[in-house]
C-alpha positions, 0 to 999 in steps of 0.5 A: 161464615163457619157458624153458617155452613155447619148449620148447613152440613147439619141440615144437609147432613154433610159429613165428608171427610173430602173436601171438594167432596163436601164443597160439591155437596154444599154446592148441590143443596144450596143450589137445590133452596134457590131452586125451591124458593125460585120456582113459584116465580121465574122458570129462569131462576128455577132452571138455573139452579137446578141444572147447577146443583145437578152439576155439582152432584154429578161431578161428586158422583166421581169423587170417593168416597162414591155415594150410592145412588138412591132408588126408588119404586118410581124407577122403572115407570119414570126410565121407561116412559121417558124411553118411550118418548125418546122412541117416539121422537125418533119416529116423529113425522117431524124427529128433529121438534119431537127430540128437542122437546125431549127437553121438557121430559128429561125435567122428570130428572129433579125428582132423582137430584132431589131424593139423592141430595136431600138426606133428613126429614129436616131438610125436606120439611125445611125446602117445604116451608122454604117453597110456601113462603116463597110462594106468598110474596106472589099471593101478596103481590096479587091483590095489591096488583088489583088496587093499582089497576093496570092499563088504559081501559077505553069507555065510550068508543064512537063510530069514528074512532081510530080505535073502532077502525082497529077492531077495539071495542067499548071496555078493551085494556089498552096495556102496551104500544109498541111494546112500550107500557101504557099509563094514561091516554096521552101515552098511547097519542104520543106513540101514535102520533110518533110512529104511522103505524102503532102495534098495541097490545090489549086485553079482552075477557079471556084473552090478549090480542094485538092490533094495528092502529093508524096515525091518520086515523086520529080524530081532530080535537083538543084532548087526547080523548077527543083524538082518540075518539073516547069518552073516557077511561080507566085503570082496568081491574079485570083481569085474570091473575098471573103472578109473576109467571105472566099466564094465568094457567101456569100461575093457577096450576102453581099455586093449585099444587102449592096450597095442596101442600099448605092444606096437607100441612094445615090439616095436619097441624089440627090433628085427626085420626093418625093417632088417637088418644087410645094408640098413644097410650098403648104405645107409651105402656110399651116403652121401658120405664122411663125416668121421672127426670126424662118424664118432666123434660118431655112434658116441658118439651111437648108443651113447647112443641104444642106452643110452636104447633099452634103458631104454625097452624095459624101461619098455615091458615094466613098462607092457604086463605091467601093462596086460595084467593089468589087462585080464586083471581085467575078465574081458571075453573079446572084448577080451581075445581082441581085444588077442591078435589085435591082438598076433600081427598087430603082430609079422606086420607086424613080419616077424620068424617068430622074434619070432612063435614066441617069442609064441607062446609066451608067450601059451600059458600066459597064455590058460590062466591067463586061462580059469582066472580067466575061470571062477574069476571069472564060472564060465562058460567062454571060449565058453560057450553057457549063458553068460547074456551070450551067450544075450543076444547070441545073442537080440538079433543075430537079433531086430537082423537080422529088423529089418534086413531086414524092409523095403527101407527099414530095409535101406537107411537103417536105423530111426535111431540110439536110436529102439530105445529109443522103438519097442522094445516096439513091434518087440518087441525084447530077447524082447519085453521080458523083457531089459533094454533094451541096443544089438545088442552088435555095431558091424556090426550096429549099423551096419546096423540103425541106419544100413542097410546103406551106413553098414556098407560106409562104415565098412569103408572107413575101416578098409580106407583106414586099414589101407592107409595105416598098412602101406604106410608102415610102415618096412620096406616101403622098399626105396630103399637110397638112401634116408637112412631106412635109415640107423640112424644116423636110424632112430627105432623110436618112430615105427616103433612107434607106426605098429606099435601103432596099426595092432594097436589097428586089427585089436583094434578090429575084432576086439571090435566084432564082438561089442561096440558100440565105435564107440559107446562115446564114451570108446573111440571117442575113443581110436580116434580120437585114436590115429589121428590120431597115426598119420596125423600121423606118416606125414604127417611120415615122407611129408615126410622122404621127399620131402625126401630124395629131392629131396636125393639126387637134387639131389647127383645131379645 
């Protein structure tokens, strides 16, 4: 146990005299690995042991010695959003919904739980690698899902069935009866013929529904086929992925952020334009002389480090090809094209035009294979105006904008997160009732409606200040050739991924939540953020490495 917890307070960097102190911070991290190895999973767990860990840091915020807070150029734009939402709340058509979503808003607060209680480059790339292969238990456990099958899938329904008197159709799952799952026919005939009227829940290309089926209805026979009025059935196979989350959205939007990161590592891991040969060089004639000792045991050393770079580059590759077909088994186009766009704008960072024709490349085939599943699947097209989903949209973003703008003040402070909910029938939303009730399937235009048009533009500047920060402290855009980051004796492509995969899940957010909701999908939002406050965190550490270089470069000056 002694042994595990200064490895802990080494990766950590715990160093606290104070003994509560210490405990509170080993408290806080600890929490802080269950939170990332939770989040690809369960909203609960993840919940759970954030607000324990935010606990435990809170509390040590009052012992001394006091620890500084961090800040960070995100600050103001992140406080100011927030306490916009807050004044829009206040002013909601419905005030008591609109502040308790304010919940959902304050998840923002794991970016600054993160960058206060993460201290090392080693931790982040630690809690990073943690999230990716936590994440793959969820992609392994996607196509072995597939194998099984699930359900009762009805072939063959006649004229007579009580099936068809439900509005079941030839080719509908059967998954649940009464909230009971279902195996086999005989499962559904006995919790028919046991209750008179029988709730079961199926699943039909794109969508679950509920319906009603009567006991007198069931049909004479010997056969719990013949009861039912079927010819046979299967074990369905078609269904769009949902991890363990239960919707295949918020699984999609998950593993779209997630495999960014993967991808910016993998990327990095193969190299590129962040150091060339010739800047390595320049960097090494500016070193003082080094020893012939120390020079052997860097050769040693790089070569192990080149062993363990190799293995993981091929670690990375096993993860991303996975993730890549789990999200290719939700068969949810806008992340799917989000995590393409994601991926080209990694490699442009990356500066290699060799890296980004070869992906280029790849992804061809891929897009097709893709569109083949996406019409096998859901029989509707990439961009397919018939499509009912984007009917749907097409009908809610017009009936969101006339909202918007129907008033100064909507316009302004926007009608309250939820009150949609409370008022819909009122501003005759979703056709005035002839859609199921949703969000406007769009993070702008949710932004706008919600909160007006102030809350829109503090947004953008989150993601511009982010963006901003990420590039601008991206590894090859230093150009010092005095400085020791040059060396690729200390190079870390870890951490140069990590800034790469972050800043791709970045552009891939975006990206979907241009036709998704995403900032309010809380389990999506939480990943965002905690991938930001890693990234943040790092760059903060990589600005102190720089300063302490410098300062030691221009000491040997001198």
């Amino acid at each position: 146990m002694q042994n595990f917890l200064e490895k802990l307070d080494d990766l950590a960097d715990i160093k606290n005299e104070n003994a509560l102190a210490r405990m509170l911070e080993r408290v806080a991290f600890i929490f802080m690995i269950l939170m990332f190895v939770s989040a690809p999973h369960s909203i609960a767990a993840t919940q759970i042991a954030w607000l324990t860990g935010m606990f435990a840091w809170f509390i040590r915020l009052f012992l001394k010695p006091r620890p500084r807070l961090v800040r960070t150029l995100l600050d103001v734009p992140l406080w100011i959003f927030f306490g916009w939402s807050v004044l829009s709340s206040v002013f909601s058509y419905d005030p008591l919904t609109s502040l308790d979503k304010l919940r959902n808003v304050a998840l923002f607060l794991i970016f600054y739980y993160i960058v206060n209680v993460v201290r090392t480059k080693r931790a982040v790339v630690f809690l990073a690698f943690a999230m990716i292969l936590s994440t793959m238990v969820s992609v392994v456990w996607t196509p072995i899902e597939r194998i099984f099958g699930r359900g009762v899938e009805i072939i063959g329904v006649s004229a007579e069935s009580p099936f068809t008197k439900a509005l079941l159709i030839n080719g509908d799952t059967l998954l649940k009866a009464n909230g009971k799952k279902l195996k086999t026919p005989d499962d559904l005939l006995a919790e028919i013929q046991a209750n008179e009227l029988t709730k079961v829940d199926f699943y039909r290309p794109d969508f679950y529904y509920s319906v009603e089926v009567r006991r007198e209805n069931l049909l004479g026979g010997a056969s719990s086929l013949e009861k039912l009025g079927i010819a046979d059935w299967k074990k369905s196979r078609n269904w769009r992925s949902a991890g363990f989350y239960g919707h295949y959205m918020t699984f999609a939007e998950v593993l779209q952020l997630i495999a960014s990161l993967t991808f910016g590592l993998f990327i990095a891991s193969l190299g590129g334009k962040f150091l060339t040969q010739k800047r390595w060089r320049g960097a090494e004639e500016s070193q003082s002389a080094v020893s012939s000792q120390q020079s052997a045991e860097n050769t040693v050393n790089k070569g192990q480090r080149t062993k363990d770079k190799g293995r993981w580059t091929l670690i990375l590759g096993i993860c991303l090809i996975g993730m890549a077909f789990a999200l290719l088994l939700t068969v949810t186009r806008a992340s799917q094209l989000a995590f393409l766009v994601s991926a080209f704008a990694i490699v442009l960072a990356n500066g290699s035009r060799k890296m980004l024709l070869t992906l280029a490349a790849v992804i061809l085939p891929v897009v097709l294979i893709g569109l083949i599943f996406l019409q096998q699947s859901r029989q509707v097209g990439f961009f397919d105006s018939s499509d009912a989903s984007t009917t749907w949209r097409e009908t809610v973003y017009r009936e969101g904008f006339d909202l918007w703008t129907d008033n100064p003040r909507n316009f302004f402070l926007g009608v309250g997160m939820d009150s949609i909910k409370k008022y819909a029938k009122e501003w005759h939303l979703f056709d005035d009732g002839r859609l199921p009730m949703g969000h406007f399937h769009s993070t702008p235009l949710q932004l706008l409606v919600e909160r007006g048009l102030p809350a829109l533009l503090l947004w953008l500047w989150v993601l511009w200040i982010y963006a901003r920060t990420l590039l601008r402290h991206s590894r090859f855009q230093n150009s010092n050739p005095k400085s020791k980051i040059q060396n690729p004796k200390l190079d870390n492509w870890r951490e140069r991924g990590i800034i790469l995969g972050s800043f791709g899940g970045l552009i891939g957010f975006f990206t979907s939540g241009l036709v998704h909701f995403n900032l309010g999908d809380a389990e999506v939002a939480m990943i965002f953020f905690m991938l930001m406050g890693l990234s943040i965190s790092l760059v903060i550490q990589v600005s102190r490495f720089e300063i302490q270089d410098k300062f030691a470069i221009k000491k040997e000056t001198n």
